[in-house]
C-alpha positions in Angstrom: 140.0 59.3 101.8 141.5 60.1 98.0 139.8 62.2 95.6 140.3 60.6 92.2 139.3 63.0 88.6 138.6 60.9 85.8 138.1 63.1 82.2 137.1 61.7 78.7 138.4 62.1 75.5 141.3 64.8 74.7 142.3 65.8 71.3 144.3 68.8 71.0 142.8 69.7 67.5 141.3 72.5 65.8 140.8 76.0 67.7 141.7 74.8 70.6 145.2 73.2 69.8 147.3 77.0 70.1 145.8 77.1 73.9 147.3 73.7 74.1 150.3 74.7 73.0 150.4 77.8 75.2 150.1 76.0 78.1 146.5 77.9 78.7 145.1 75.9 80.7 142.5 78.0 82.4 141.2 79.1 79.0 141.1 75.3 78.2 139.3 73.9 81.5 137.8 77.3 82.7 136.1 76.4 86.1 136.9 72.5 85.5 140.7 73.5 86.3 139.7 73.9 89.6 138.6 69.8 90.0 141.8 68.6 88.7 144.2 70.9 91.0 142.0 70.0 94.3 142.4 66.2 93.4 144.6 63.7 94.6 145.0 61.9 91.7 143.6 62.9 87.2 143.6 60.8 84.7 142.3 61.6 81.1 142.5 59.8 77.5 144.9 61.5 74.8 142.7 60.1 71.6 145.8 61.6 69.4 149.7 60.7 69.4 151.5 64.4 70.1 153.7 64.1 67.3 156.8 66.3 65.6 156.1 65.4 61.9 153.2 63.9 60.1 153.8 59.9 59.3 150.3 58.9 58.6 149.3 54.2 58.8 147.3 53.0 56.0 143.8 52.8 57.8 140.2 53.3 57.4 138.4 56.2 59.5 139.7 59.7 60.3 143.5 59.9 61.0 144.1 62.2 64.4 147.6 64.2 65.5 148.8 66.8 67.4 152.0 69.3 67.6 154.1 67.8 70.6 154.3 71.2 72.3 150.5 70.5 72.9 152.0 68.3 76.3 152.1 72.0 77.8 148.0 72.3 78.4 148.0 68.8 80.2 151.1 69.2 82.5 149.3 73.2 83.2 145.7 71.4 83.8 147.6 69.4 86.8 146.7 65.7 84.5 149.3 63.4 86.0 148.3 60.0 84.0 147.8 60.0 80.8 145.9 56.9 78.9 146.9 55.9 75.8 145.0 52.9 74.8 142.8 53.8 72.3 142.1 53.7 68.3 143.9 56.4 67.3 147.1 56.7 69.0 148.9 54.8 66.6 147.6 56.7 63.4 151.0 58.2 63.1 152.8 54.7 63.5 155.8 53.6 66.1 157.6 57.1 65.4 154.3 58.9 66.7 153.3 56.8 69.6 157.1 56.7 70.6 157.4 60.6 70.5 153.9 60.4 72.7 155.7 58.2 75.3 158.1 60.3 75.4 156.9 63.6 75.4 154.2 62.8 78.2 157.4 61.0 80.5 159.7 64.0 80.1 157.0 66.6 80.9 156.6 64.6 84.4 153.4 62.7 82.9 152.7 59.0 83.6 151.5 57.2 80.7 149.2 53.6 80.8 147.8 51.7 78.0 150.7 51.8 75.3 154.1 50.6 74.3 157.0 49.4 72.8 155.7 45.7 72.5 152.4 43.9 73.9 154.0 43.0 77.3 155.1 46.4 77.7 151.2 48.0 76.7 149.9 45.4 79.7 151.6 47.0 82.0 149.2 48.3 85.1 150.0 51.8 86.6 149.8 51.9 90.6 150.2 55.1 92.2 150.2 55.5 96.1 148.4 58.2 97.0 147.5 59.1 101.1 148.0 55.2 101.6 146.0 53.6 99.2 147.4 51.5 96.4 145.7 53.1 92.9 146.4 50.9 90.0 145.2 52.0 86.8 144.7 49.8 83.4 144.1 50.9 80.2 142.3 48.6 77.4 141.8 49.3 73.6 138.8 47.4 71.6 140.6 45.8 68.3 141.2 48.5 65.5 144.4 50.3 63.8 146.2 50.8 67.2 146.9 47.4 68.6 150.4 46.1 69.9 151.6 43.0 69.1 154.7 40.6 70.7 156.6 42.4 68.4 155.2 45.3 67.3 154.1 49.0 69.3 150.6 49.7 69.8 147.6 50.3 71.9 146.9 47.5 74.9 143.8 45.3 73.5 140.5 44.5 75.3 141.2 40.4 75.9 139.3 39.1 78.9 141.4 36.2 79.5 144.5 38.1 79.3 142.6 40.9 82.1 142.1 38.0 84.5 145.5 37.2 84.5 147.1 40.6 84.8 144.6 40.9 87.4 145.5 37.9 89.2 149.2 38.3 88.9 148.9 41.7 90.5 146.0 42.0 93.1 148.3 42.2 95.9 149.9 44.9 94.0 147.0 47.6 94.9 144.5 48.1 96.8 141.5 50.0 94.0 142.0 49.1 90.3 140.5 51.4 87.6 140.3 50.0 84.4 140.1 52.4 81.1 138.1 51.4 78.4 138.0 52.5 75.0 134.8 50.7 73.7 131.6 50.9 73.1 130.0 52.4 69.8 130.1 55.8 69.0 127.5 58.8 69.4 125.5 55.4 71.4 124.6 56.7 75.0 123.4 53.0 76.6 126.0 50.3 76.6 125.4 47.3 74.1 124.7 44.0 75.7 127.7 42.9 75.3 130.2 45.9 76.2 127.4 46.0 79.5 128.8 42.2 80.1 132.0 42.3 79.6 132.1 45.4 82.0 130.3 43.8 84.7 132.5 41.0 84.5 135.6 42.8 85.1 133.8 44.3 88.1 132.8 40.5 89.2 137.1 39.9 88.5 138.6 42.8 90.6 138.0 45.9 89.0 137.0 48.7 91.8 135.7 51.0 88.8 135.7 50.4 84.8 135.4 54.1 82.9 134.2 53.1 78.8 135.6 56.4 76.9 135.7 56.3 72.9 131.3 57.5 72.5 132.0 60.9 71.9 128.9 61.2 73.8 127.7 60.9 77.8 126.7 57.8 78.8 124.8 56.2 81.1 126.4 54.5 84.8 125.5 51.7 86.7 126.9 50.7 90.6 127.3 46.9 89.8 128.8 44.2 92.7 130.3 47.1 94.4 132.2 48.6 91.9 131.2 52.2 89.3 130.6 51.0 85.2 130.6 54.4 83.1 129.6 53.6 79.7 130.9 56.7 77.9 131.9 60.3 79.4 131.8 62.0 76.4 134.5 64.5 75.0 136.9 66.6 77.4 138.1 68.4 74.6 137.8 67.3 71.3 136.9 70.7 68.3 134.7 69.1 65.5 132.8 70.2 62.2 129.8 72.6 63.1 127.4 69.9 62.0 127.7 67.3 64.5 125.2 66.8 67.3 124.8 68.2 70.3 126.1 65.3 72.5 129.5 65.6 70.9 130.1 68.8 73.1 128.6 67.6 75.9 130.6 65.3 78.5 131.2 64.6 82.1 134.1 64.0 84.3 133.9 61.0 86.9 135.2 62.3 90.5 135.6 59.3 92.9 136.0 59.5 96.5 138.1 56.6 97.9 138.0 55.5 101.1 140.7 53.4 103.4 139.1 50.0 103.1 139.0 50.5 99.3 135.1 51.4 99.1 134.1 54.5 97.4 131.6 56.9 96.0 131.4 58.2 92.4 130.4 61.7 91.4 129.6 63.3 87.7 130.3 66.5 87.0 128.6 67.8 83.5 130.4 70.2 81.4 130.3 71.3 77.6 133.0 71.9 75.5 134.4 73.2 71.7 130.5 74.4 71.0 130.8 78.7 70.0 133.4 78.8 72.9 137.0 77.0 72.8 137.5 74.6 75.8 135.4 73.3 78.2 133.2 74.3 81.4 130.6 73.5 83.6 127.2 73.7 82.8 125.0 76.3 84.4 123.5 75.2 87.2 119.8 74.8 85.8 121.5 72.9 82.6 123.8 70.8 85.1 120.2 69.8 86.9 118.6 68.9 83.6 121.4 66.9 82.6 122.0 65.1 85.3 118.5 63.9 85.7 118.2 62.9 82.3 121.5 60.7 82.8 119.9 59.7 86.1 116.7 58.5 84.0 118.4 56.7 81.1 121.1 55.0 83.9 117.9 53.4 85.5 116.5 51.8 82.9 119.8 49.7 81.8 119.5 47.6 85.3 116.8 46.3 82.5 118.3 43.3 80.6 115.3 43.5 78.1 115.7 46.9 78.0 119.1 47.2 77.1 118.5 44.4 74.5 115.9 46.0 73.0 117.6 49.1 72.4 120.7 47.9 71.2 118.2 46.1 68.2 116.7 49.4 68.0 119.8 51.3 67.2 121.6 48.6 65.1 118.7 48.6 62.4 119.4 52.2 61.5 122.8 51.3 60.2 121.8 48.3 58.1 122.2 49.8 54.8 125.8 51.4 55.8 127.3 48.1 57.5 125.5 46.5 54.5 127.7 49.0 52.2 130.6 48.5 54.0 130.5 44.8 53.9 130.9 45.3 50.1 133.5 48.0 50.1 131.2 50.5 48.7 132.5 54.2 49.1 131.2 57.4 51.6 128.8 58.2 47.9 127.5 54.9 47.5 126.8 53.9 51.2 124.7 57.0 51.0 122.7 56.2 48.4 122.4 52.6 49.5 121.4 54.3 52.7 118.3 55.6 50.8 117.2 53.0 48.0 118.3 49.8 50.1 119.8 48.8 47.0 122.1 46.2 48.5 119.0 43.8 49.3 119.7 42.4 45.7 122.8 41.2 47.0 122.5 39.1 50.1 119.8 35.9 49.9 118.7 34.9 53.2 121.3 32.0 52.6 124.4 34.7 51.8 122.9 36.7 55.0 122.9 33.2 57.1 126.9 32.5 55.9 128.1 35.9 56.3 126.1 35.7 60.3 128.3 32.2 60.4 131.8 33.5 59.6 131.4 36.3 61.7 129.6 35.2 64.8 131.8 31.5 65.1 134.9 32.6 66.7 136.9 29.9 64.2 135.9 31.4 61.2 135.9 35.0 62.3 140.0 34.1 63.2 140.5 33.1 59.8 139.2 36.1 58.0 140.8 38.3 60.8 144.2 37.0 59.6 143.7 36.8 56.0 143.1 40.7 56.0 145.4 41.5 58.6 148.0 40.5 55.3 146.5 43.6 53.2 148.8 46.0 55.7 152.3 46.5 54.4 
């Protein structure tokens, strides 16, 4: 049997980012420290490219970076593979996802997810480990970060393009994690859609799919034989004082393989970046609490209805903003618009019925993909 750590989200920001650079890693993982050196195999998200000088992409949403020396806090917290797909690690362009690569390789890190080109962001990661093949995939959902033929970038989240790499390679390995960065944010339950699209990569081959990217703990699901995670929350990610409490609370996923490529999953809850740099485990009482109330919101998403209903729920309290956005009003307006619903003036039932059309048919929602793909230079 191999013991496999899986953490969240990592970025090296804020207070924390001089332990990181120290090399601190017990003030940085505290009693978590101890679950990464007794493991076979880590693996954790960077959500920031570790770069040497600031080279910032044209892009909407917050722009995320690192000092390069930060590599010394992984490499000390024993993290051997390093995932890189994701919708920021391209915020300081090829020169800072390059840097990243290379930082990460010559501090002894494996990296998965990202690359020079598409073919070379495909690529799966297989690591032996006591026997057993470990092959390790790393997806992006479609933002800022993407590779291209020709272009470095994040790996993207195309399902056709998983069932070949899968196919081309199941007699590569022997338990494939996947790594996806999906999902909406500060959203605990998956979407029906992201709870789909997981399940079907289970039905394809996947042994375990891990969603990261929620900034929150999600809920879990055993599906066909495999372990869905829908969000495991930040590993260590410093924030403004204002956000809410789920943002510095997380869990990392501990599976226990066995030789005929079955295995077990195990959460452990921690919080991070609250009064306190880093992270650690909850207090026992708190660890109970939080486990059963991810144990309670986990069984009600075997509920298709359910999970329906409260993805409805949760999109109707951002009708005003995506409203906004739709017609490029600014963080001031979308606000206001928030309050007076002002934008109802705007959209007929027959604009609202187009604008369903051109996004929801895949033809048209191609087209207007790549006419404002042309607005980056």
């Amino acid at each position: 049997m191999i013991h496999v750590v899986i953490g969240g989200d990592i970025c090296p920001v804020g207070r924390n980012m001089p332990y990181f650079i120290d090399g601190d890693a017990p003030r940085l993982f505290n009693d978590l420290l101890n679950e990464f050196e007794k493991a076979d195999l880590t693996i954790a998200n960077l959500e920031c490219p570790l770069i040497r000088k600031e080279s910032p992409i044209l892009k909407s949403g917050p722009l995320l970076g690192a000092d390069s020396a930060c590599i010394n806090g992984l490499k000390n917290a024993h993290i051997q593979v390093i995932g890189l797909a994701n919708n920021h690690i391209m915020d300081h362009g090829a020169e800072g996802l390059r840097n990243t690569i290379s930082v990460c390789r010559n501090a002894g890190l494996a990296i998965v997810g990202a690359g020079e080109n598409l073919r070379k962001a495909a690529d799966i990661l297989i690591k032996r480990t006591n026997g057993i093949r470990i092959a390790v995939m790393a997806l992006a959902e479609y933002e800022f970060s993407i590779a291209t033929k020709s272009s470095p970038g994040a790996n993207p989240l195309d399902l056709i393009e998983y069932v070949r790499s899968v196919r081309r390679h199941q007699d590569d390995y022997d338990y494939l994690i996947v790594l996806l960065h999906g999902g909406k944010e500060h959203y605990p339950y998956p979407s029906p859609a992201l709870q789909q699209t997981c399940r079907f990569m289970i039905e394809e081959g996947a042994s375990a799919v891990i969603c990261q990217h929620s900034h929150c703990p999600g809920c879990y699901e055993d599906y066909a034989g495999g372990h869905i995670v829908y969000g495991q929350g930040n590993l260590i990610f410093d924030s403004y004082p204002d956000r809410q409490e789920a943002w510095n609370k997380g869990y990392l996923v501990s599976l226990s393989i066995k030789l005929d490529s079955t295995s077990e999953i195990k959460i452990i809850p921690y919080i991070q970046s609250d009064v306190r740099i880093g992270a650690r485990r909850l207090e026992k009482n708190e660890e109970e609490n939080f486990k059963r109330d991810l144990e309670n919101k986990s069984a009600l998403i075997k509920d298709d209805d359910f999970v329906e209903k409260k993805w409805k729920h949760f999109c109707e309290k951002y009708r005003y903003t995506y409203f906004s956005v739709l017609r490029g009003h600014n963080r001031l307006v979308r606000g206001i618009n928030k309050l007076f619903h002002f934008s109802d003036i705007f959209y007929s039932e027959n604009s609202l019925l187009t604008l369903q059309n051109v996004i929801r048919c895949e033809a048209h929602r191609e087209v207007i993909e790549t006419i404002l793909s042309g607005i980056r230079k």
